[in-house]
GUKEPA-114894 format. One line per 5 residues: number of its first residue (from 0); their letters; for each residue y, x, z of C-alpha. Coordinates in Angstrom, 1 decimal. Example, Ala and Ser with C-alpha at 12.3 -4.5 7.8 and 13.67 -1.06 7.14 Angstrom:
BEGIN
0> AS> -4.5/12.3/7.8 ~ -1.1/13.7/7.1
This chain:
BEGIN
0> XXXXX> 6.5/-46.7/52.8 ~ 4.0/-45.0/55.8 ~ 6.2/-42.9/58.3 ~ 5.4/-39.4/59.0 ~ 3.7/-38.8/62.4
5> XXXXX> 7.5/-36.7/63.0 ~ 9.5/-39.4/62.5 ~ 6.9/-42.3/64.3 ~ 7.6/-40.0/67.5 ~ 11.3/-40.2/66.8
10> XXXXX> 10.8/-43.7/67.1 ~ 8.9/-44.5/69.7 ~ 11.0/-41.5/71.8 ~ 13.9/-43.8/70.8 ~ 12.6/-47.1/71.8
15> XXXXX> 11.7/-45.3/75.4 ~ 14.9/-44.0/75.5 ~ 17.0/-47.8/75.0 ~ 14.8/-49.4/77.4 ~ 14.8/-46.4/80.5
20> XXXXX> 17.0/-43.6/79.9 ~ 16.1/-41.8/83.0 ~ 12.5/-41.2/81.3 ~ 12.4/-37.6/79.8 ~ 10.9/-38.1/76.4
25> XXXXX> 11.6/-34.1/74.7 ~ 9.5/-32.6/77.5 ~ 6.7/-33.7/79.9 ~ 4.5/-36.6/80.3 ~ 5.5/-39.0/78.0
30> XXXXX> 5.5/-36.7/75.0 ~ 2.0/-35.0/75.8 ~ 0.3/-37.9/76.7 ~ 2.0/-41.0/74.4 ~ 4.3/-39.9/72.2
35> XXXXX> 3.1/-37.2/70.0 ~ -0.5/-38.3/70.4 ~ -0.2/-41.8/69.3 ~ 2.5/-40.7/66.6 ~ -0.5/-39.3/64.7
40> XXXXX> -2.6/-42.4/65.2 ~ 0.0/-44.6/63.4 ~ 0.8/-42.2/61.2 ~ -2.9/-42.8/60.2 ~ -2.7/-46.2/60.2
45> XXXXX> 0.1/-46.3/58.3 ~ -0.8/-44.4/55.5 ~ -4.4/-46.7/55.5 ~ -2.2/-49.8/55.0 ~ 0.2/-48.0/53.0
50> XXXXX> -2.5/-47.2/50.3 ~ -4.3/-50.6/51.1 ~ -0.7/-52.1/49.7 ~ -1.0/-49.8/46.5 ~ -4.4/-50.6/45.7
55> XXXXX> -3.7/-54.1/45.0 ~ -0.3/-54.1/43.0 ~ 0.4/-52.5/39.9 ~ 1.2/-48.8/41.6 ~ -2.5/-48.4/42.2
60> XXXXX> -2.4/-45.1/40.4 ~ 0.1/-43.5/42.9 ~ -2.8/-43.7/45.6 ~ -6.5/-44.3/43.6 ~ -8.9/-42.2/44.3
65> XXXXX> -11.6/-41.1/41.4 ~ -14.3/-43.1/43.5 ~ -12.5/-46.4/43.3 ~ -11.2/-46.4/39.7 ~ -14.9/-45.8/38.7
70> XXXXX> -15.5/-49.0/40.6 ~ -12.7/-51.0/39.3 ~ -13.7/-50.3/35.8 ~ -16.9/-51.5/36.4 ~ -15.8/-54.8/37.6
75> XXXXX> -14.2/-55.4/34.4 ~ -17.7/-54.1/32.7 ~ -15.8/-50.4/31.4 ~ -16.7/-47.5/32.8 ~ -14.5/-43.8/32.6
80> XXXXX> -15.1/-41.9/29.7 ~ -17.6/-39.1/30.3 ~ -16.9/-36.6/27.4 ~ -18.4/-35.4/24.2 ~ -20.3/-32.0/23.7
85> XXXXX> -20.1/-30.0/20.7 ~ -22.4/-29.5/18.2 ~ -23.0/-27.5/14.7 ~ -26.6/-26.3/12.7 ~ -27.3/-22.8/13.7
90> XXXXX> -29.8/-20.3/11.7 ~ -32.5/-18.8/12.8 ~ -33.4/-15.9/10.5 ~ -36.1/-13.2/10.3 ~ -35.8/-10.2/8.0
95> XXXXX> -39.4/-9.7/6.8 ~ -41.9/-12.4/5.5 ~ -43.3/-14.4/8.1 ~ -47.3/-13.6/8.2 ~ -47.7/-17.0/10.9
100> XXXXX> -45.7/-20.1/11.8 ~ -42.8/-19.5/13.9 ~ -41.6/-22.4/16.0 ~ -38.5/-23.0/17.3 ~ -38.7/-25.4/20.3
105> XXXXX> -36.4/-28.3/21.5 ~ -34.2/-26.8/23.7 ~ -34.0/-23.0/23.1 ~ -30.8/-21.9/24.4 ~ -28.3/-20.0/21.9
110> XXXXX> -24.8/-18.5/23.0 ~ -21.8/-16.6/22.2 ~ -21.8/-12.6/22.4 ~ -20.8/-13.2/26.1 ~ -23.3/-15.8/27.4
115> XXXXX> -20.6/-17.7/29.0 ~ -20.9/-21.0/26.6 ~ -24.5/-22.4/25.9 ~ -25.8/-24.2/23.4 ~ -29.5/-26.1/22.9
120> XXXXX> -31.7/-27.1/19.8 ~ -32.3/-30.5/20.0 ~ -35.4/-30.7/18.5 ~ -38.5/-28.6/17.3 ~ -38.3/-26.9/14.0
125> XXXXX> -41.3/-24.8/12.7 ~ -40.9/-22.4/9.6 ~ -44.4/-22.8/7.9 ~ -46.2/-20.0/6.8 ~ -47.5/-21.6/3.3
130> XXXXX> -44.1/-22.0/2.8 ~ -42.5/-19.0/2.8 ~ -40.6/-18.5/-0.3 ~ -38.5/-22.2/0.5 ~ -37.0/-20.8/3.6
135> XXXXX> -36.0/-17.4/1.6 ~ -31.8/-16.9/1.3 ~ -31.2/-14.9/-0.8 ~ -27.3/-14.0/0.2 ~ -28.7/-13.2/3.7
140> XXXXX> -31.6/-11.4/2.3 ~ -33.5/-13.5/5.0 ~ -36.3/-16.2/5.8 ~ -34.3/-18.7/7.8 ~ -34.6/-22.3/9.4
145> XXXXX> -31.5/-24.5/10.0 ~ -31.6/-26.5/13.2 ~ -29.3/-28.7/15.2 ~ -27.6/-27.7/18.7 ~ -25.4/-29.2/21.3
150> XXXXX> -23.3/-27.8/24.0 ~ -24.7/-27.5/27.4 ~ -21.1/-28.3/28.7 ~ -18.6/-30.6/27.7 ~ -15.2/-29.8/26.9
155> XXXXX> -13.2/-28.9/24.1 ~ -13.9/-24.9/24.9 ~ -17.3/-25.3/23.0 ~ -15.5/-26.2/19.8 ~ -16.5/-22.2/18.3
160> XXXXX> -15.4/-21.1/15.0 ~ -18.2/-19.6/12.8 ~ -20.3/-16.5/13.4 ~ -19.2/-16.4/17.3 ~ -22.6/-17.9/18.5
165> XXXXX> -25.4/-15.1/17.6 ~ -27.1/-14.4/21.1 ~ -30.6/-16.0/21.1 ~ -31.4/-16.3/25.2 ~ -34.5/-18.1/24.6
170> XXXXX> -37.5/-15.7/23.4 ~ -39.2/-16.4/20.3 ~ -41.4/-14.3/18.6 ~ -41.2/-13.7/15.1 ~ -36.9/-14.4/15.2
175> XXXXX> -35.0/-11.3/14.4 ~ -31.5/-13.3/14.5 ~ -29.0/-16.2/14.7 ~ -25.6/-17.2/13.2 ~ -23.7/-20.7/13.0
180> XXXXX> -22.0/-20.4/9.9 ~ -19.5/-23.6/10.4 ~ -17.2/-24.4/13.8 ~ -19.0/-26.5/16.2 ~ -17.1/-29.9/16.0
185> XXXXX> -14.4/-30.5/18.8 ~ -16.1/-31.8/22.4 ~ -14.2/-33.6/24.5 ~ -12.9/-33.5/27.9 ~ -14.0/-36.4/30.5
190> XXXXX> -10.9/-38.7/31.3 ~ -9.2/-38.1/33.9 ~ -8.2/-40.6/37.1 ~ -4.7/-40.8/35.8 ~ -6.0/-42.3/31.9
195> XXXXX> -8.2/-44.5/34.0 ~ -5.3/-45.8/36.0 ~ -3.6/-46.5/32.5 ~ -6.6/-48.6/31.1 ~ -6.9/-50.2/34.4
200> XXXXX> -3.2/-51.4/34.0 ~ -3.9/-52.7/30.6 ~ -6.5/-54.7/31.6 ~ -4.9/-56.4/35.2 ~ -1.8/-57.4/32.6
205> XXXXX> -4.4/-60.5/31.2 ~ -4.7/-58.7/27.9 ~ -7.4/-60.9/25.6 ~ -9.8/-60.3/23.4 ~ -9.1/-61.4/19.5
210> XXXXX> -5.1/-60.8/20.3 ~ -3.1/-57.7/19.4 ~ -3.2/-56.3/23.0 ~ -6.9/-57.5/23.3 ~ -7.6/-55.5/20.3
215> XXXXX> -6.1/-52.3/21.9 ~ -7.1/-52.7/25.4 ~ -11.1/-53.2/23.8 ~ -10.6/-49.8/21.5 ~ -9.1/-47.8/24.5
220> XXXXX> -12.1/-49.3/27.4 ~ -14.8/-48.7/24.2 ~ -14.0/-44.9/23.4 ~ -11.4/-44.1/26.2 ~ -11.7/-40.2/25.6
225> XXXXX> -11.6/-40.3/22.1 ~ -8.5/-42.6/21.4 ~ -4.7/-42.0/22.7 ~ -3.0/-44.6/20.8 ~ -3.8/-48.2/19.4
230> XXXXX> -1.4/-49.9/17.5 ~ -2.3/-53.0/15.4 ~ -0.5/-53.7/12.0 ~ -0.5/-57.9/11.0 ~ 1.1/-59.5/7.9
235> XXXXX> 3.4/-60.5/9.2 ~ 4.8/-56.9/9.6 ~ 6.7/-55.1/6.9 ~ 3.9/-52.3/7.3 ~ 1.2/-54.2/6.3
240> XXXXX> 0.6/-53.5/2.5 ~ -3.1/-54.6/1.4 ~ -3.6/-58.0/-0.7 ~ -5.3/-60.7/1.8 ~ -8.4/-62.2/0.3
245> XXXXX> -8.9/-63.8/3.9 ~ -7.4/-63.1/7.4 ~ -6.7/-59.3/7.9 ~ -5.3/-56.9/9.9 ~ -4.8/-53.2/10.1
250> XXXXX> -5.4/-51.4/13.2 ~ -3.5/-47.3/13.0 ~ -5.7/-45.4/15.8 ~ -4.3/-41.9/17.4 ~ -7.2/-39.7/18.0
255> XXXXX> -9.6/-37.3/16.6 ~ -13.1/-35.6/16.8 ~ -13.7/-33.5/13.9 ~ -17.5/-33.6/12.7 ~ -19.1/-31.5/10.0
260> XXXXX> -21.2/-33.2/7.7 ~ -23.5/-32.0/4.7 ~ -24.4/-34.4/2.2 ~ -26.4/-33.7/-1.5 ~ -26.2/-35.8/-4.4
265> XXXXX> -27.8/-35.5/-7.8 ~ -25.1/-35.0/-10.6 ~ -24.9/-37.1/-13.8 ~ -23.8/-35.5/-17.0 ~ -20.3/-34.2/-17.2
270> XXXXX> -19.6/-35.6/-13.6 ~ -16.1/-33.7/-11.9 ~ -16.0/-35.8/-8.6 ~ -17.6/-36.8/-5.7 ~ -16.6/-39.1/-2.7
275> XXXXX> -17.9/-38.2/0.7 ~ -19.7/-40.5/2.1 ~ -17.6/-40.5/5.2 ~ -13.7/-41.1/5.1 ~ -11.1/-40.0/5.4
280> XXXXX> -12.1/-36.6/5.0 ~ -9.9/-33.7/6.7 ~ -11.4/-30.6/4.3 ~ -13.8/-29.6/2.5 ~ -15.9/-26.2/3.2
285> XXXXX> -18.2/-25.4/0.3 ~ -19.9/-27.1/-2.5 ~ -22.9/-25.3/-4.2 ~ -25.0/-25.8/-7.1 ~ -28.6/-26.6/-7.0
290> XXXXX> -28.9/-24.4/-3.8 ~ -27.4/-21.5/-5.2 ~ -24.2/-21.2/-6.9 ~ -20.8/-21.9/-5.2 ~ -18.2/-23.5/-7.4
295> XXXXX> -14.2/-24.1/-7.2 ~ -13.1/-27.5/-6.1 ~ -9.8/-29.3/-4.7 ~ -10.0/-32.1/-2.0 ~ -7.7/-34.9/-3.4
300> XXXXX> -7.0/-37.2/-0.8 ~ -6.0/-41.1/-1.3 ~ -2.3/-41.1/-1.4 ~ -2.2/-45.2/-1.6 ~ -0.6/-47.5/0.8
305> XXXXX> -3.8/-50.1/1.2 ~ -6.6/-47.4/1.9 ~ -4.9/-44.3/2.4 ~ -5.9/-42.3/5.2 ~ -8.3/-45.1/6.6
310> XXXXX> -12.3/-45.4/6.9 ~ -12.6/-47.0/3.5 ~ -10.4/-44.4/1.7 ~ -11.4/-42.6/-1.3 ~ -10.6/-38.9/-0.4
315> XXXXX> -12.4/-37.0/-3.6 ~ -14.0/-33.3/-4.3 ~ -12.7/-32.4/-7.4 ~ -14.8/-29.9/-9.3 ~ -13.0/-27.1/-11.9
320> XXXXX> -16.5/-27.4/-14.6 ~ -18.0/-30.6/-15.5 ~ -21.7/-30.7/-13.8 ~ -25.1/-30.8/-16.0 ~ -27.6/-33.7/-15.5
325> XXXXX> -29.5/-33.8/-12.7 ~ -27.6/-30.8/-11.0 ~ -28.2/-30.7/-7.0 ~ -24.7/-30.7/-5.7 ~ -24.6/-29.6/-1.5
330> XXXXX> -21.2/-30.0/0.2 ~ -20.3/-29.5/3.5 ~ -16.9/-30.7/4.9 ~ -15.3/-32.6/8.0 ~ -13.9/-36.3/8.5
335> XXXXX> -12.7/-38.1/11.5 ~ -15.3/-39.6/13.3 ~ -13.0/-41.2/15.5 ~ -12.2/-43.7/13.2 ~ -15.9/-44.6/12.1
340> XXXXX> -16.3/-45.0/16.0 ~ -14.1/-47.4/16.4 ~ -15.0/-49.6/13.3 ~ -19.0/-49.1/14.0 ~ -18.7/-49.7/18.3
345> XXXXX> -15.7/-52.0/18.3 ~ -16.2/-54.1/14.9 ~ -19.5/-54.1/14.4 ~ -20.4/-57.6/14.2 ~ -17.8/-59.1/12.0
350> XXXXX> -19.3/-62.6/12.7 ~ -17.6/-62.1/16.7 ~ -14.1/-61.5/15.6 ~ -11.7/-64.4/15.2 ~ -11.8/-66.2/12.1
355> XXXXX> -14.4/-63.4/10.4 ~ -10.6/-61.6/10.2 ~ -11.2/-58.0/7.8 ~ -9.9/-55.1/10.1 ~ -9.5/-52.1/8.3
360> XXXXX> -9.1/-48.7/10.7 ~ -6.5/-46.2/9.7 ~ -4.8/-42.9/11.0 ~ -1.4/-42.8/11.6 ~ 1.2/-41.8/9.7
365> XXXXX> 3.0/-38.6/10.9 ~ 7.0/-37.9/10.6 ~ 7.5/-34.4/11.3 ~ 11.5/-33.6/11.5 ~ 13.2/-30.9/10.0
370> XXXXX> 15.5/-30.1/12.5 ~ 18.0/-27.2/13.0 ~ 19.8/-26.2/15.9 ~ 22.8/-23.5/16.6 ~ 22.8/-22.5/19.7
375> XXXXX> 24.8/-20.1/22.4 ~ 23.3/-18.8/25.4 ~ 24.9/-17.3/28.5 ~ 25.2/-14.0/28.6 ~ 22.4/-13.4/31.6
380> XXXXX> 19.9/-15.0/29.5 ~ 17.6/-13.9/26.8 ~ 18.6/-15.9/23.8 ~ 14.2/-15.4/22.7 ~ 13.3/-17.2/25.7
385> XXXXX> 15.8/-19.9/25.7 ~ 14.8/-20.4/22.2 ~ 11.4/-20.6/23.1 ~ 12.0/-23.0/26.2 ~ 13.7/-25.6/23.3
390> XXXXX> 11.2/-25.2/21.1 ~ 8.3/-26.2/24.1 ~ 10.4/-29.1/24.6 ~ 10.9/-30.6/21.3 ~ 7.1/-30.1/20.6
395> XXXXX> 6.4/-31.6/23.8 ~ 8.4/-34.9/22.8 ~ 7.5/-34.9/19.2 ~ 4.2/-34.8/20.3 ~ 3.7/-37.6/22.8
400> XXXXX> 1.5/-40.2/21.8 ~ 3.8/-43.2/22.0 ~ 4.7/-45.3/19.5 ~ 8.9/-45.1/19.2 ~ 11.3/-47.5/17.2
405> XXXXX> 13.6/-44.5/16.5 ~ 14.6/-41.0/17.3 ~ 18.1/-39.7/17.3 ~ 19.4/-36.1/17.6 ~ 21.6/-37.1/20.7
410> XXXXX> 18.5/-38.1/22.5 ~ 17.2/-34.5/21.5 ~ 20.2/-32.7/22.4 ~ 20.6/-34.3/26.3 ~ 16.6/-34.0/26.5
415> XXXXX> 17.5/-30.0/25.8 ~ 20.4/-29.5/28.0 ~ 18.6/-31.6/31.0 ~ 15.8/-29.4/30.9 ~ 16.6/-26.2/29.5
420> XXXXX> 18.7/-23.8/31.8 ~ 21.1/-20.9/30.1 ~ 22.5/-23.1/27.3 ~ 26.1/-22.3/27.0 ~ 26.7/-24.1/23.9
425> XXXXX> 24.2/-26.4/21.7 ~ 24.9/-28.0/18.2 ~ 22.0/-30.1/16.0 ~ 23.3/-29.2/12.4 ~ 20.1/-30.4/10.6
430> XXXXX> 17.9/-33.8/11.7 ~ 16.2/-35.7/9.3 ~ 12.8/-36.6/7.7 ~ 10.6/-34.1/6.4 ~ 10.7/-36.5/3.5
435> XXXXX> 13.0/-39.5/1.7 ~ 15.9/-38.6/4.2 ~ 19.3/-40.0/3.0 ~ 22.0/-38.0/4.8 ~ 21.3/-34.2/6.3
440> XXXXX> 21.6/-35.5/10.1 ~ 20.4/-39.4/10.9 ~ 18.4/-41.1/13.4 ~ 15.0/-41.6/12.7 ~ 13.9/-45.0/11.9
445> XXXXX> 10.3/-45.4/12.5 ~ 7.5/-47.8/11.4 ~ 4.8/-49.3/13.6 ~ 2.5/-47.0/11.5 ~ 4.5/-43.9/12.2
450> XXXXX> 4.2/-41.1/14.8 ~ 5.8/-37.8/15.0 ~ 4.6/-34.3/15.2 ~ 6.1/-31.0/15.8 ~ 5.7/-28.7/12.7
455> XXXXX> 7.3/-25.3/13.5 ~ 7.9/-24.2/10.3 ~ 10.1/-27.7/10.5 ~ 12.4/-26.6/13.2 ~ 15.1/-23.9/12.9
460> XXXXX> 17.0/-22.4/15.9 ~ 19.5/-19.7/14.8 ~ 22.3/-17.7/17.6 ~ 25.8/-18.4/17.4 ~ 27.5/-15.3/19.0
């Protein structure tokens, strides 16, 4: 470990001292001109060769800079992840009939009532004169043109629920107003030096390609900002429940990036479902009839074991009134894109993997404890805010993305009392699944396909005076 430039002139003041002890080394001379001045030129040089030592051993993160991570990642052909912006179809509208074509250009810059986050088309849309009367909504009482936009940042601050993004910055004649009518889907941030230091580790550790860790370390270097967790399922795991037709394996990703998507189809008689093109599907917005009409519907998602929850579920829309032949059918809803990312980047050729194996990408699944705690406080302590501290620090663990054999309310308990201060007395009554739980306190056995989540309707703290 490098010295400090205080404790180098210790030393050398020392070594002075043993060889002469007539030489003054607190005052004069020697300290001005040798021993405080070169202690800070060692110092230096310690701290160069220090780091130097870091750099090439596995505690490279304790001392990287953002400079040479980008570089180490690109000697292993990666790079850090740089972000995604948000994005969602925002409406241009004018109130009276349009009496000339009004263009929108690429690149017109929208915003929120405050102008501090941007968005721009990203492309040209022009509403056509001769074709008035097909831009014409009639719930808006407005001609209007739909166009795509994308944040001029990136971050996860640009995800904007609907109606917040009606300032037009951009002048157009013949525009009276804007709207987005749906939340812009979820940007995200760039990684940070720390994650980079993590996938850097993963890939020094001789991880291959067409292995389990391979498998992980290429999701995590493909989509680094978009994926936490990797854990890959074989059958030779109790997990694993599809029927093999040849070599497969399942591959439970921790991440998401919600997109919007609409989609039209063109009913058949008496039809009562649809499946989304995209899966899994996360909700479903609105489903209208031939432009017009809204109708009831329930999102039923795939409950099974072999597709549930993956890219090749069968999440379904499942409509109250049968539809009428040749019905137009709009619906609008939002699926995980994370998860087509990883099978369209990662897998896309299926010819490259080993032995043509089937992969099949799935969330994981989520535990979320029911847990309740009694709990006495010392008497200079607001019971509110030590009940608040507990409940930050269970949501903080159940939360982590890490992959965990089991959980046991002891662990909890200790994790409370080491961190949380004016606990007098603490006692876990309740710990258990949300779900199939045999006994009303246990440890928590969990699968290779299970995470858990803090729910706080879940956990229960109650005062014990």
């Amino acid at each position: 470990m490098a010295r400090s430039a205080e404790q180098i002139e210790r030393d050398y003041a020392l070594s002075i001292e043993t060889s002469d002890p007539s030489w003054d080394t607190v005052q004069g001379p020697i300290k001005d001109l040798f021993t405080v001045p070169l202690s800070g030129i060692t110092a230096l040089t310690e701290e160069q060769a220090e780091n130097l030592r870091k750099l090439f051993s596995l505690n490279f993160d304790e001392t990287i800079t953002e400079d040479e991570a980008r570089r180490a990642l690109n000697n292993f052909g990666s790079r850090p992840g740089e972000g995604s912006r948000s994005s969602h179809t925002q409406y241009f509208m004018r109130f009276t009939r349009p009496r000339e074509n009004i263009v929108i250009p690429q690149g017109t810059l929208v915003s929120n009532l405050t102008g501090t986050l941007l968005y721009r088309t990203t492309q040209t849309v022009t509403m056509l004169v001769t074709q008035a009367d097909s831009y014409w909504n009639a719930s808006r009482k407005a001609y209007e043109v739909a166009v795509r936009v994308e944040a001029d940042g990136i971050g996860p601050e640009y995800a904007l629920p609907a109606y917040r993004v009606q300032r037009i910055l951009t002048g157009i004649i013949g525009i009276d107003a804007t709207e987005n009518r749906t939340k812009s889907s979820q940007g995200l941030p760039t990684e940070t030096v720390e994650q980079q230091s993590r996938r850097l580790k993963n890939t020094m550790t001789g991880l291959n390609l067409n292995t389990q860790g391979g498998i992980s370390k290429r999701i995590l270097d493909t989509l680094p900002n978009q994926v936490d967790l990797v854990q890959v399922v074989t059958p030779a795991d109790p997990e694993f429940k599809r029927t093999q037709l040849k070599p497969s394996i399942d591959i439970y990703v921790l991440g998401t990036d919600e997109q919007i998507v609409t989609e039209t189809i063109v009913a058949v008689s008496g039809q009562t479902h649809i499946v989304p093109k995209r899966q899994p599907v996360m909700a479903v917005t609105s489903v209208t009839i031939n432009n017009s009409v809204g109708v009831d519907f329930e999102l039923v998602k795939d409950t099974s074991h072999e597709t549930g929850n993956s890219t090749i579920a069968q999440d379904t829309i499942l409509l109250e009134h049968p539809l009428s032949m040749n019905d137009t059918v709009e619906y609008t809803y939002t699926y995980n894109k994370v998860l087509n990312d990883v099978n369209n980047l990662v897998f896309s050729d299926a010819a490259e993997s080993l032995f043509q194996t089937d992969y099949l990408i799935k969330e994981f699944n989520f535990v979320e404890p029911l847990i309740t705690i009694e709990m006495k406080v010392l008497a200079s302590y607001s019971f509110e805010e030590v009940a608040l501290a507990v409940r930050e620090q269970i949501e903080a663990y159940l939360n982590q993305p890490t992959s965990r054999e089991r959980v046991s309310p002891a662990e909890i308990r200790d994790m409370i009392n080491e961190h949380v201060s004016g606990i007098q007395n603490l006692r876990i009554t309740r710990f258990r699944r949300n779900t199939g739980s045999l006994s009303n306190v246990e440890a928590l056995i969990l699968g290779l396909d299970e995470l858990t989540r803090y729910v706080e309707e879940n956990v229960d703290i109650k005062a014990v005076r």
